[in-house]
C-alpha positions as CSV (number, residue, x, y, z in Angstrom):
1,X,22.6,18.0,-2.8
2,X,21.7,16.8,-6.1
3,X,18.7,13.9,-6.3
4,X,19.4,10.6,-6.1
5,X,17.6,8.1,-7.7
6,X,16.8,4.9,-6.3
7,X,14.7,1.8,-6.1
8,X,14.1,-1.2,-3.0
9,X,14.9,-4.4,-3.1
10,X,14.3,-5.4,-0.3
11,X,11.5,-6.7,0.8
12,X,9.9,-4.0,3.3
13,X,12.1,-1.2,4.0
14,X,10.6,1.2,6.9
15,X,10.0,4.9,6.4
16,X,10.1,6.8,9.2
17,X,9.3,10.8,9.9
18,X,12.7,11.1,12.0
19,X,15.9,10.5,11.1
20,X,16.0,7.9,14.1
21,X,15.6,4.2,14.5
22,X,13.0,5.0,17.5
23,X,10.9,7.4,15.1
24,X,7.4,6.9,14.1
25,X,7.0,4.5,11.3
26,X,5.0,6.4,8.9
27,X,5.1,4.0,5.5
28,X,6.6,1.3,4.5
29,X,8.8,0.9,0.9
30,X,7.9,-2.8,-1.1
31,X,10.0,-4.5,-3.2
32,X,10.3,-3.0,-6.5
33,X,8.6,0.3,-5.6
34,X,10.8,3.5,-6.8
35,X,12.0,6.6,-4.8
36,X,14.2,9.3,-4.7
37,X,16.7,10.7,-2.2
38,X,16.1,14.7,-1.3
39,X,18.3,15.2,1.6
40,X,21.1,13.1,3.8
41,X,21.2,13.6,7.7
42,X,24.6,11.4,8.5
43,X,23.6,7.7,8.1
44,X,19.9,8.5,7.6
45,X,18.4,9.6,3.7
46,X,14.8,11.6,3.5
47,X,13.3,9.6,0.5
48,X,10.0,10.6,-1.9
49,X,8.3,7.6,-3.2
50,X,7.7,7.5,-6.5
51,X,4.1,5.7,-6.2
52,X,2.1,8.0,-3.9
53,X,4.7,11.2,-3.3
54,X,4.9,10.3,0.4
55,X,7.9,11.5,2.3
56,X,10.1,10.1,5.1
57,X,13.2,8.9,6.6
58,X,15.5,5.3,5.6
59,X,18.1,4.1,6.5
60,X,21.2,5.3,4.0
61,X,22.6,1.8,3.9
62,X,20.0,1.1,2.2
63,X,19.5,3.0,-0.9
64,X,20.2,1.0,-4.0
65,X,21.7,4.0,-6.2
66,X,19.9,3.9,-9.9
67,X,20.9,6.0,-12.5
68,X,18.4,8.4,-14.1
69,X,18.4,6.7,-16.7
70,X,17.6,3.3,-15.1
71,X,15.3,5.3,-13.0
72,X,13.2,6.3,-16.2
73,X,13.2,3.0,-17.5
74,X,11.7,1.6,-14.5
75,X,9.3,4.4,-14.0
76,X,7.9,4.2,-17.7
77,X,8.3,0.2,-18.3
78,X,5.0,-2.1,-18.3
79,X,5.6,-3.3,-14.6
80,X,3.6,-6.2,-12.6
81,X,1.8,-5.7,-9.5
82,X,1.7,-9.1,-7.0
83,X,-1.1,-9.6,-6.0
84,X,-0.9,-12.7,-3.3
85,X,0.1,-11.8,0.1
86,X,3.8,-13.7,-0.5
87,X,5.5,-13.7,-3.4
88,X,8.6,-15.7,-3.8
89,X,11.5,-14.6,-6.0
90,X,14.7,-16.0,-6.8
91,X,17.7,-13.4,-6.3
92,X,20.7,-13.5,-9.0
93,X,22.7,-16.2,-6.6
94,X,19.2,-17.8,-6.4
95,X,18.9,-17.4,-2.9
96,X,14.9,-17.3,-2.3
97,X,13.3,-13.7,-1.4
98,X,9.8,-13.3,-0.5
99,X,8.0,-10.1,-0.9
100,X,4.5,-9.1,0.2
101,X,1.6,-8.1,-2.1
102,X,1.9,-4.3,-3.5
103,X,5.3,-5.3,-4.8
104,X,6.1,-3.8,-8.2
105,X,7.8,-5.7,-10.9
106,X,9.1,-5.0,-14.5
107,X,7.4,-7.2,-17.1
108,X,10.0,-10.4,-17.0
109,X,11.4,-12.4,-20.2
110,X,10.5,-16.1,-21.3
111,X,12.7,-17.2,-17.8
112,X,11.1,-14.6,-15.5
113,X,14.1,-12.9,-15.2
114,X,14.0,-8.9,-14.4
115,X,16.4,-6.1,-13.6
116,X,16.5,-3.8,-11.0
117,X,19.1,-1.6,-11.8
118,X,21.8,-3.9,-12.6
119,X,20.4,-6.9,-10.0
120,X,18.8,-10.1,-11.6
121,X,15.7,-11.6,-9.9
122,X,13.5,-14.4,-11.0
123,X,9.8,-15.2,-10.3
124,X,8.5,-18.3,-9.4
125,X,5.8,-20.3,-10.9
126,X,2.4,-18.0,-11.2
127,X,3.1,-15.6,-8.6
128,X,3.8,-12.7,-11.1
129,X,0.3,-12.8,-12.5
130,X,-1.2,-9.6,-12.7
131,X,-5.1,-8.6,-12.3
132,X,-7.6,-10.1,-13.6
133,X,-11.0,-9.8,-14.7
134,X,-12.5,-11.2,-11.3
135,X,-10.3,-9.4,-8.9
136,X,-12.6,-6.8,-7.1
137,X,-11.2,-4.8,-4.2
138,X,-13.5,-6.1,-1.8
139,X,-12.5,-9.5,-2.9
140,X,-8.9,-8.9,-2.9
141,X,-9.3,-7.0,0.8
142,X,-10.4,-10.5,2.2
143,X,-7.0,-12.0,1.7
144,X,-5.8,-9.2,4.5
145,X,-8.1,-10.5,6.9
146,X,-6.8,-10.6,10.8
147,X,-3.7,-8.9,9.6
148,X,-2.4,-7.2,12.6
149,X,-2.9,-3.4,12.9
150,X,0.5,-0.9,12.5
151,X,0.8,2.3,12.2
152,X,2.5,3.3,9.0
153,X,2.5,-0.1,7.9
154,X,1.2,-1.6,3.9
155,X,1.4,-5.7,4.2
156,X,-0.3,-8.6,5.7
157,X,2.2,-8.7,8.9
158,X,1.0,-5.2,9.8
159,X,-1.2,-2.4,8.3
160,X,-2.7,1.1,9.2
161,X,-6.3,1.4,7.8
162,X,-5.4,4.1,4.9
163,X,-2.5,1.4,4.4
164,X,-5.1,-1.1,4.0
165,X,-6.9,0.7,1.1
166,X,-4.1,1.5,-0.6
167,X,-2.6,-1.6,-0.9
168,X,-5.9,-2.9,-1.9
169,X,-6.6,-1.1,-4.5
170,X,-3.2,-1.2,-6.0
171,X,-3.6,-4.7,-6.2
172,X,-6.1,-3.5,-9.3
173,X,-3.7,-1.2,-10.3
174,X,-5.2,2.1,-9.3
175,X,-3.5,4.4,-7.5
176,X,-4.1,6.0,-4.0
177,X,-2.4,8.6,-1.8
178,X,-1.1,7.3,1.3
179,X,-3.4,9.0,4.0
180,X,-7.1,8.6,4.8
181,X,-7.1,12.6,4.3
182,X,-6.1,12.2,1.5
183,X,-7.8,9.7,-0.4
184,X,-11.1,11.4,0.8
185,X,-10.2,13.7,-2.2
186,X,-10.4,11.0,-4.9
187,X,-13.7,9.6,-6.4
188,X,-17.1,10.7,-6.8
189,X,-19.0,11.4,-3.9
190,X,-21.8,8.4,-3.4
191,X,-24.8,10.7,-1.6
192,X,-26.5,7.6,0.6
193,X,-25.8,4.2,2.2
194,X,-28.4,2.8,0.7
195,X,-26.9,3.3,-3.0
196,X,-23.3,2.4,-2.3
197,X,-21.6,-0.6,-4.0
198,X,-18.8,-3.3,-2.8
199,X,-15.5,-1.4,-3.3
200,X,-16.6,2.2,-2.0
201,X,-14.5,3.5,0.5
202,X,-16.1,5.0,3.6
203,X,-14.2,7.5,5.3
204,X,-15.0,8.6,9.3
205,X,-14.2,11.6,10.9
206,X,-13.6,13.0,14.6
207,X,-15.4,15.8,16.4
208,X,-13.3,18.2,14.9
209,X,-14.5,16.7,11.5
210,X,-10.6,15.8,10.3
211,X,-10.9,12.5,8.4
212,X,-9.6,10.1,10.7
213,X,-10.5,6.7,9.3
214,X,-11.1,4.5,5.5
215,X,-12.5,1.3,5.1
216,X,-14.1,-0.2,2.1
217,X,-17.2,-1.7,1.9
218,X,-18.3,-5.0,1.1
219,X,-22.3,-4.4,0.6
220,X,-24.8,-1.9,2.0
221,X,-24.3,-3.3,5.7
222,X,-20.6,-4.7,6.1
223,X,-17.1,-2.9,5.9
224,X,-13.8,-4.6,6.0
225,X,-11.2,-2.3,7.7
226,X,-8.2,-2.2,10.3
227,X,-8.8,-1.4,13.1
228,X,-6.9,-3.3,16.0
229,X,-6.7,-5.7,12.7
230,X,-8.4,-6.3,9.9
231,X,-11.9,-7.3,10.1
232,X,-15.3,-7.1,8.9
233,X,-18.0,-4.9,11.0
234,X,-21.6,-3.6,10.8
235,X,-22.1,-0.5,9.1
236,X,-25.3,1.6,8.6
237,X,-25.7,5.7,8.6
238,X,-24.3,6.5,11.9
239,X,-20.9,4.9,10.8
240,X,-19.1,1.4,12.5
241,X,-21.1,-0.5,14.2
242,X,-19.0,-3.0,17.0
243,X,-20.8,-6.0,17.6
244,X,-18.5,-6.9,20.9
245,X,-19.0,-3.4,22.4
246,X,-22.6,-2.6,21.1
247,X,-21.2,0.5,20.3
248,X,-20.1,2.4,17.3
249,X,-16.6,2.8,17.0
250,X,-16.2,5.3,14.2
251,X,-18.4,8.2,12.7
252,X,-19.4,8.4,8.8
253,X,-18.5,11.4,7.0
254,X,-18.6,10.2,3.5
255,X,-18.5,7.6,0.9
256,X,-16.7,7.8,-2.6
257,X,-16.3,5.2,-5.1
258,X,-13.4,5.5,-7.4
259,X,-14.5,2.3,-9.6
C-alpha cells in the first residue's frame, strides 16, 4: 500500500505492538503530533510517528487522513509545544478539548486559531506559551510528580520512565527517542557522580548489562523517575537508593547530559 499521511487530534491515542485491543501498549500519540500509516491489518493501521520514529499499532478509525502536502506543512511550520500538564482547546464547534503536555501545535493567528488538516482549534488564554528562559528539565519534571506508572504511556495520568524523559525534555523542545536504550545513545557521557548537573539523565542496567531504566537528576544526590510513579529517590554510585526498602532498586550504568 501506498503511505498515508496523517496527524492526531485526539487527545491520547494508544499505540499498541499488536494489532489487538488486548496488546501491549507500547506509546502513546498526543494531540497534534504527526504520523504515517505503513500497513492496514482489517480495522487496525501500523503507524510511524513522525517525532521519535517509533512504530506500532492504532486503531484505523482513527486516522485523520492529511494530504502530503498538509503533511509537509505541518511537519516544517514553527509549531508550539504545551508545556502544562492540561491544556484546554476549543474545537471548531467550540466544544472544549483538553490535551496533556507534549502536545504539538502550529503557531496560531491573532485569535489562536490553528489548522490541523482542514479542522479548526482554538487555544485558550496562556496555555500555548512555549519555553522559556527558566524552564529547566528538572524543573519541568516536577510537575509529573506522583503520576501513576504505565507501560508505554507519555502524560501525567500514566507514564513509563523512558516516557518520562521524553516528554520532559520535549517540553524544552529537544528531542529524544522513545526507549531508555535508546536515549542512552544521545549526549556526552558525564565520567562521575560527583560532576553531574540537574537535567542529566542516569540510565540503569540489569545483570545482563541491557539498559533497563532513565531518570534525570535533580543534583548530585536526588533523581526524579517513574518507577511505580513518579518520585524523587536517593542516588549515589551504586545507582537508586529506596529509602522505604533500604535497598537499592536499580543499578548505574551511566550518566549523559544532553544540555
Amino acid at each position: 500500500m501506498s503511505i498515508l499521511f496523517s496527524v492526531c487530534n485526539q487527545s491520547i491515542i494508544p499505540v499498541r505492538a499488536q494489532a489487538s485491543e488486548t496488546s501491549e501498549l507500547v506509546s502513546q500519540l498526543l494531540f497534534g503530533e504527526l504520523f504515517t500509516v505503513i500497513e492496514t491489518d482489517k480495522n487496525w493501521a501500523r503507524i510511524q510517528i513522525t517525532f521519535d520514529n517509533y512504530t506500532g499499532w492504532i486503531d484505523k478509525k482513527l486516522v485523520s487522513k492529511l494530504s502530503k502536502e498538509n503533511y509537509e506543512l505541518l511537519h516544517t511550520s514553527p509549531s508550539i509545544t504545551l508545556t502544562k500538564p492540561f491544556n484546554l482547546l476549543l474545537t471548531q464547534n467550540k466544544s472544549p478539548l483538553w490535551v496533556p503536555a507534549g502536545s504539538s501545535v502550529p503557531k496560531p493567528d491573532a485569535e489562536g486559531c490553528f489548522y490541523l488538516g482542514n479542522q479548526a482549534f482554538y487555544l485558550k488564554d496562556d496555555f500555548y506559551l512555549s519555553r522559556l528562559p527558566e524552564q529547566k528539565p528538572e524543573t519541568l519534571a516536577k510537575q509529573f510528580l506522583n503520576a501513576p506508572y504505565l507501560w508505554g504511556g507519555k502524560t501525567i495520568f500514566g507514564m513509563d520512565c523512558s516516557g518520562f524523559t521524553q516528554m520532559v525534555y520535549k517540553l524544552i523542545n529537544l528531542a529524544l527517542p522513545r526507549d531508555a536504550s535508546q536515549q542512552v545513545m544521545h549526549g556526552t557521557t558525564v565520567d562521575f557522580l560527583e560532576v553531574a548537573q540537574s537535567g542529566d539523565l542516569a540510565f540503569f542496567d540489569n545483570a545482563e548489562g541491557t539498559i533497563i531504566h532513565v531518570g534525570i537528576l535533580l543534583n548530585q544526590h536526588q533523581i526524579i523517575h517513574a518507577s511505580g510513579n513518579v518520585h524523587i529517590d536517593a542516588i549515589d554510585h551504586q545507582g537508586i537508593f529506596n529509602s522505604e526498602t533500604q535497598n537499592y532498586s536499580h543499578k548505574l550504568r551511566i550518566i549523559k547530559r544532553l544540555i
